[in-house]
C-alpha positions in Angstrom: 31.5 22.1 11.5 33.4 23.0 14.8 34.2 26.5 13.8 31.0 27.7 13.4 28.4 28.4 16.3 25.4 26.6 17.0 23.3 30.0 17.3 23.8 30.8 13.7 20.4 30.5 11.9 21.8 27.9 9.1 22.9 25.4 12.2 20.8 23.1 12.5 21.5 20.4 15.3 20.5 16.2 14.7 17.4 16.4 16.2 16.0 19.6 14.6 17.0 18.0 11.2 15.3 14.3 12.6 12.2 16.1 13.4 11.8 17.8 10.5 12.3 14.8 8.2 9.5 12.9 10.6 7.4 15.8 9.9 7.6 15.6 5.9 7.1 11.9 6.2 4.2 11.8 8.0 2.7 14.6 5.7 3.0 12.4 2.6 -0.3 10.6 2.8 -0.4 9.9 -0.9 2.6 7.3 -0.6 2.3 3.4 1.1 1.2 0.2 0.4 -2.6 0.8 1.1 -2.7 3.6 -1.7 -0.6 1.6 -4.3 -3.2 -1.3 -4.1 -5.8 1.2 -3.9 -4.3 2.7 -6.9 -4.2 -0.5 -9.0 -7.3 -1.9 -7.9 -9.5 1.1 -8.0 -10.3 4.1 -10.7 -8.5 7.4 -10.6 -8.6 9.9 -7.7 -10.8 12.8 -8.3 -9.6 15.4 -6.2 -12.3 17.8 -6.6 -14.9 15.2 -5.3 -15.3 13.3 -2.1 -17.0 10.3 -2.9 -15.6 6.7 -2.7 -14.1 5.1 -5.8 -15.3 2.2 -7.4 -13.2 -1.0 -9.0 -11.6 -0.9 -11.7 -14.0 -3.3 -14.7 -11.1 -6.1 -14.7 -10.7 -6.1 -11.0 -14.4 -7.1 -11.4 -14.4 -9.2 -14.3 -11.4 -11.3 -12.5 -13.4 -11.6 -9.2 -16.7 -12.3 -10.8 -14.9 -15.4 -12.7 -13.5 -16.3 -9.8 -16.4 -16.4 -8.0 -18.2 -18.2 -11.0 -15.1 -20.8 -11.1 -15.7 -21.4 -7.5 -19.4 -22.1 -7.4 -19.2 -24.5 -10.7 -15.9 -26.2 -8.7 -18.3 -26.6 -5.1 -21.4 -28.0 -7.1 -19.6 -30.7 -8.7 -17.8 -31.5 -5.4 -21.1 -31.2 -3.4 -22.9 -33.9 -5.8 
């Protein structure tokens, strides 16, 4: 607004407003890629606990029949 003055203490200039958004950005730490796959992969966070989190069971029954699919697929290739 050209009739105010920049001193005012609700003027805020494009950079103080740029640097401020970069801050609040960079502070969300639950949002991203990494923590949606590690959100669908793997249990529930437990805040009050630090410990890693282990796979979900159909994460591990999917890889496990992969992995079973696999072997029986390379041993009847191997023969």
């Amino acid at each position: 607004m050209p009739g105010l003055p920049s001193d005012e203490p609700g003027v805020l200039s494009v950079k103080e407003v740029h640097a401020e958004f970069d801050k609040l950005l960079r502070d969300r730490h639950h949002m991203g890629l990494r923590n949606l796959i590690g959100d669908t992969l793997l249990e529930p966070r437990n805040p009050f606990q630090s410990k890693r989190r282990n796979a979900k069971r159909w994460v591990v029954a999917v890889f496990g029949l992969l992995v079973l699919g696999l072997l029986i697929f390379s041993s009847f290739h191997l023969r």
